[in-house]
C-alpha positions in Angstrom: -11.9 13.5 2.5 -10.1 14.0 5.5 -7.2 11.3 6.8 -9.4 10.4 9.8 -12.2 9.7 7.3 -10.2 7.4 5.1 -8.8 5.6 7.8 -11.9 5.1 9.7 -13.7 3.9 6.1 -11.3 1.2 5.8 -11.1 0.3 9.3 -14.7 -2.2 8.9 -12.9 -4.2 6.0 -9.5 -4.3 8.3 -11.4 -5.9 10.9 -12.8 -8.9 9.1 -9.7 -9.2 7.3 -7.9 -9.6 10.9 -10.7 -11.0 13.3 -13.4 -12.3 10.3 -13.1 -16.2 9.8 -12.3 -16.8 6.7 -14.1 -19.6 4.7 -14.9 -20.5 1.1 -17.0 -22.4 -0.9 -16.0 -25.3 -3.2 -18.5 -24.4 -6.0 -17.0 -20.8 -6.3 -13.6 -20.8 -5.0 -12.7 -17.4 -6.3 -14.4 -15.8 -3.6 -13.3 -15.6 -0.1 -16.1 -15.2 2.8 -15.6 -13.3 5.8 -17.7 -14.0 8.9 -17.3 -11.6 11.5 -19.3 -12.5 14.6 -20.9 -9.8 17.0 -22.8 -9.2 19.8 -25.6 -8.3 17.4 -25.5 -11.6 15.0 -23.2 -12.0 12.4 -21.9 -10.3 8.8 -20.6 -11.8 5.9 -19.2 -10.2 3.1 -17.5 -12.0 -0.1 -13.9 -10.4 -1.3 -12.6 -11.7 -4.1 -8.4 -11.4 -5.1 -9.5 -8.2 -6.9 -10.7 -6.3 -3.7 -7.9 -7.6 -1.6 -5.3 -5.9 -3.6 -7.5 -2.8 -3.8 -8.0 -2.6 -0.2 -4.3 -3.2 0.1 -3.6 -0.1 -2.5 -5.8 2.1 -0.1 -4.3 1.3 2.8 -0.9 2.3 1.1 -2.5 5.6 0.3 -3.3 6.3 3.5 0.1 5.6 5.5 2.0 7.4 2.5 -0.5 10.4 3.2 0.5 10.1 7.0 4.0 9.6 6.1 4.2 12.9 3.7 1.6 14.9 4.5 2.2 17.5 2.2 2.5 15.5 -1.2 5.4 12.9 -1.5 7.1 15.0 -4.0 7.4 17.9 -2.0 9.3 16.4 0.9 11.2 13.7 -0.7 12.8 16.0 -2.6 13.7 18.2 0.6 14.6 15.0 2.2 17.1 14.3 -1.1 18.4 18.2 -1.3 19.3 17.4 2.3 21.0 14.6 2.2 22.7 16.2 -1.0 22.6 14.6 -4.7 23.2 11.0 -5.5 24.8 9.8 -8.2 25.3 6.2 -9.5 29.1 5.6 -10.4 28.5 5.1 -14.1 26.2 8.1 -14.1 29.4 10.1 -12.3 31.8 8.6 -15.0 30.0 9.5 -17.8 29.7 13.5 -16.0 33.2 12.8 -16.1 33.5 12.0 -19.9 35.0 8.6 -18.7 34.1 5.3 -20.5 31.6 3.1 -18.6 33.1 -0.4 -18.5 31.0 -3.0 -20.1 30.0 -5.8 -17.8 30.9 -9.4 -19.3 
C-alpha cells in the first residue's frame, strides 16, 4: 500500500481521536466512545486501550516510512558511516586492552 494510502486510512480514526467527543459509559468503562458530529448526522465508534496503542503503532509506521523512505537500516547506517563510528568509553578501553573500572 502506498504512503498516501496509509496515511489517508488512518486519517478517519485521527479525526475522532482529535475533533470526536469523547464519552464513556459507567457499566463498561473499558471502552472509550467517540462521537463525531457531521453535517450528515453523527458516528460513533468504541476504541478500547488496545486500539489506541495500535493506532498509535501505525501512525509510528507511517512517519518512520516518511522519515526513511528507503528502509531505516539503509540510511541510518549511512547517517552513522557519516558521522563516523561511535564508541562508548568502556567499549574503547576494552579495544584498548585497558581494565574497565568497576562502578561502586
Amino acid at each position: 500500500m502506498v504512503i498516501h494510502d496509509r496515511i489517508t486510512n488512518e486519517n478517519g480514526v485521527r479525526q475522532k481521536l482529535v475533533h470526536g467527543i469523547w464519552s464513556y459509559d459507567m457499566a463498561d468503562a473499558d471502552f472509550l466512545i467517540l462521537d463525531k458530529p457531521s453535517a450528515g448526522g453523527s458516528t460513533q465508534q468504541l476504541l478500547n486501550s488496545d486500539r489506541i496503542v495500535e493506532f498509535a503503532h501505525r501512525v509510528s509506521r507511517i512517519s518512520m516510512n516518511l522519515l526513511y523512505p528507503t528502509g531505516l537500516a539503509t540510511e541510518l547506517v549511512a547517517e552513522m558511516r557519516a558521522d563516523g563510528p561511535v564508541f562508548s568509553r568502556n567499549g574503547l578501553r576494552m579495544m584498548m586492552g585497558k581494565d574497565i573500572p568497576k562502578l561502586k
